[in-house]
N, C-alpha and C positions, 0 to 999 in steps of 0.2 A: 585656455578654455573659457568662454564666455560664463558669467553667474549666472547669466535668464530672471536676473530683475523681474521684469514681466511678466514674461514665460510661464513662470510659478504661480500665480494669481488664475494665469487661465486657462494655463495644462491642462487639467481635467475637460474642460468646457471642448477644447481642441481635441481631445484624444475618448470624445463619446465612441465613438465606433472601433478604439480599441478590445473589446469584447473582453475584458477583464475575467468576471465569471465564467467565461469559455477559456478563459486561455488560460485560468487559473488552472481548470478542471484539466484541460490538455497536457501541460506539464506536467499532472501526477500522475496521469495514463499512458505519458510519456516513460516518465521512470518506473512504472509499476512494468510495462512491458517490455524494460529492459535489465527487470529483476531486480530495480535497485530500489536501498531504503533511502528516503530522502535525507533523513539524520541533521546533523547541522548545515542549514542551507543560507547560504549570502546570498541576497538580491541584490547583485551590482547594476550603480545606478538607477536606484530604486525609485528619483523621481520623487513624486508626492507620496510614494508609499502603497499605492492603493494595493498595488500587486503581492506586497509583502501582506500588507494586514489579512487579504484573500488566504493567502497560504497560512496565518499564522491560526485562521478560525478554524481551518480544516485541520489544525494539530500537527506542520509543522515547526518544528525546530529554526526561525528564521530571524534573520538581522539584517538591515539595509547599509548601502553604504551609497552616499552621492558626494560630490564634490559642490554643489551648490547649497548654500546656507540657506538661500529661501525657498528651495526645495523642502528640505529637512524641516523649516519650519512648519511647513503648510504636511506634511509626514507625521512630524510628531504630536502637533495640536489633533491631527483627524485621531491616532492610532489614541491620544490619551480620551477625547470624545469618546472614543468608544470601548475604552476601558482595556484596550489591549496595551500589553507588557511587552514593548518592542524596543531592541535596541538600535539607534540609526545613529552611526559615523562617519563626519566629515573626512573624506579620502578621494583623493584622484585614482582615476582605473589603472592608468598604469604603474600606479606607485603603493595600489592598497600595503598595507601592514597590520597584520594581526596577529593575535593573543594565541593562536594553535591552529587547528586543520580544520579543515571542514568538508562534508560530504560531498554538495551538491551545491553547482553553486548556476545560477540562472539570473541572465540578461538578454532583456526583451527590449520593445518596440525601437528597432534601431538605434538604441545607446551605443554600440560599436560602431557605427555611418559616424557618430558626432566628433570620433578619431580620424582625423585628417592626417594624419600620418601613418605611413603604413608600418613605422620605428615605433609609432604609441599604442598600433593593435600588438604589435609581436612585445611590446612588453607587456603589456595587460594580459595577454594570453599565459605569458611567463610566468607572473607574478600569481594569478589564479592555481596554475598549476602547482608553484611554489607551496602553496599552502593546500592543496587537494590532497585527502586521502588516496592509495591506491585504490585503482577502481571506483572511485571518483566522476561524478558526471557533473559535465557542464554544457548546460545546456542553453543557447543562444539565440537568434534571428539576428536577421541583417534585411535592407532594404539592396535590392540586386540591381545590378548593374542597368538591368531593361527598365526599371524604375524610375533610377535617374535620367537614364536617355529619354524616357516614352511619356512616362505618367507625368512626371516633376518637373524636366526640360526646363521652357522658360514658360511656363504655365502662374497664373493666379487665381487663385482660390478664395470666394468669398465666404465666410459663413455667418448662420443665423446668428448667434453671438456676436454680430458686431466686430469681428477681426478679417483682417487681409491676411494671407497670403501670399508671397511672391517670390517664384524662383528664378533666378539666374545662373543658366550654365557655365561653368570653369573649366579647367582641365585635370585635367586624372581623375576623370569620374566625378567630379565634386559639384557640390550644387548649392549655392549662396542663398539663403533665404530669407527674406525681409519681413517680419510681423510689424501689423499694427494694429492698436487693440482702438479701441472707441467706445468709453464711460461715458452716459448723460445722468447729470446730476443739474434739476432744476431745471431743468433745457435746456442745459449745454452742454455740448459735446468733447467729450478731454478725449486727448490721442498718447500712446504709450506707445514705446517702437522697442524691438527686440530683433537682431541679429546675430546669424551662425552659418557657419557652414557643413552640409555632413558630405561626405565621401563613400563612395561603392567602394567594391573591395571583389575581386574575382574569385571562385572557386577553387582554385588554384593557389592564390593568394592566402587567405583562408586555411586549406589545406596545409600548406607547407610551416605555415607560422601557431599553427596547432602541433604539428610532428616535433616540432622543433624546442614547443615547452612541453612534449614530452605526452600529448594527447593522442587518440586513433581515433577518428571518427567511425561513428558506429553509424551515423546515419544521415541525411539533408535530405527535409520533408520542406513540401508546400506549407506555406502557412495554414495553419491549426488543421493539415489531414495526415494521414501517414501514407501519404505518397510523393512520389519524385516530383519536386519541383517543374514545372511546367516551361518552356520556353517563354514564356510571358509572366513569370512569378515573378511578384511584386517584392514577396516576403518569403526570405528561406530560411528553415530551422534547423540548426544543427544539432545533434548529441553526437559528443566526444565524450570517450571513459580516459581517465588516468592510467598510462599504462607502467609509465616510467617515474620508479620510485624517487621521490625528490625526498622523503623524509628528513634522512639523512643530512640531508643538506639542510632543511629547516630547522632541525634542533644545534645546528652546529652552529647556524648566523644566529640564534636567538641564545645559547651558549656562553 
């Protein structure tokens, strides 16, 4: 899994039209209408944080976890700016490890696509559930399959910040992506590159590797509505509840 070097410095600048404040607000409208309390919530792959700190103002209970260090960086310096008491740890998704259980645990803007293997979603799904209370929601997105074929293909994307964009098609759904970033400092121009690849991931696919650590999907909504995903969704949300007690198992491997 690449660091994103890069990537970290300009995250935010590239992910303006993630709608943060909306989507903050959509996940707790999310779990309020499906009776649940948000209680202790992971933000996996939390990224620079922005998402977590959003939830941490609104009162809840939350902790980030990403595998990049200069994620975390640019995470912890915003959340100490701004005087929030946030706990963020270096962890791979498929291998998180923690200190107990947690309610609700929520990953957004395609951090499951950056899983190229379909063996590292079905442990991350595992390992989430591992540690889920019963009745337990997790709540997710993923960038769909018509995404990668339609939007993303071998398309390039310029934007006003000065970065490229560029995808190249692979197989199994996966889509190779080339950033280049562009600093002028004194009138010259410095270039920074950053590489990854993310992966689709079928509904089906999804489904079965949810059942399998022990989740039931309660629901797959279009992005930020509560209705069925579209033939042409870009972005689909799942809530899955904990149906299948792992407790047991938790206290025995930490035992």
């Amino acid at each position: 899994m690449p660091s994103y070097l890069s990537f970290a410095r300009f995250y935010d600048g590239l992910m303006q039209d993630a709608c943060y404040e909306k989507r903050c607000d959509y996940i707790l409208k999310l779990a309020e209408s499906f009776g649940h309390d948000m209680g202790i919530t992971l933000d996996l792959a939390c990224g620079t944080g922005t998402l977590t700190r959003l939830l941490k103002k609104r009162g809840v209970d939350v902790f980030g976890i990403d595998y990049s260090m200069e994620m975390l960086s640019e995470a912890m310096q915003s959340a100490s700016e701004e005087g929030l008491d946030i706990l963020f740890l270096r962890q791979k998704m498929q291998s998180i490890d923690l200190y107990g259980t947690i309610n609700t645990c929520v990953c957004t803007l395609d951090s499951i696509n950056h899983l190229t293997k379909i063996e590292d979603v079905a442990k991350t799904f595992d390992r989430v559930g591992l540690f889920m209370d019963d009745d337990g929601l997790f709540i997710f997105d993923v960038n769909t399959v018509y995404k990668h074929k339609n939007v993303l293909a071998d398309n390039t994307f310029v934007y006003e910040n000065d970065s490229v964009w560029q995808n190249t098609p692979e197989d199994d759904n996966k889509v190779k992506i080339d950033l280049d970033f562009f600093e002028e400092e004194n009138g010259v121009y410095y270039r920074s590159s950053e590489s990854f690849s993310e992966r689709a991931y079928t509904d089906d696919e999804i489904r079965k590797m949810l059942k399998d650590a022990g989740f039931e999907v309660e629901a797959v909504y279009g992005d930020l509505t509560l209705e069925s995903p579209k033939a042409d969704e870009q972005r689909a949300i799942y809530v899955a509840r904990m149906k299948k007690s792992r407790n047991k198992e938790f206290n025995e491997s930490k035992g």
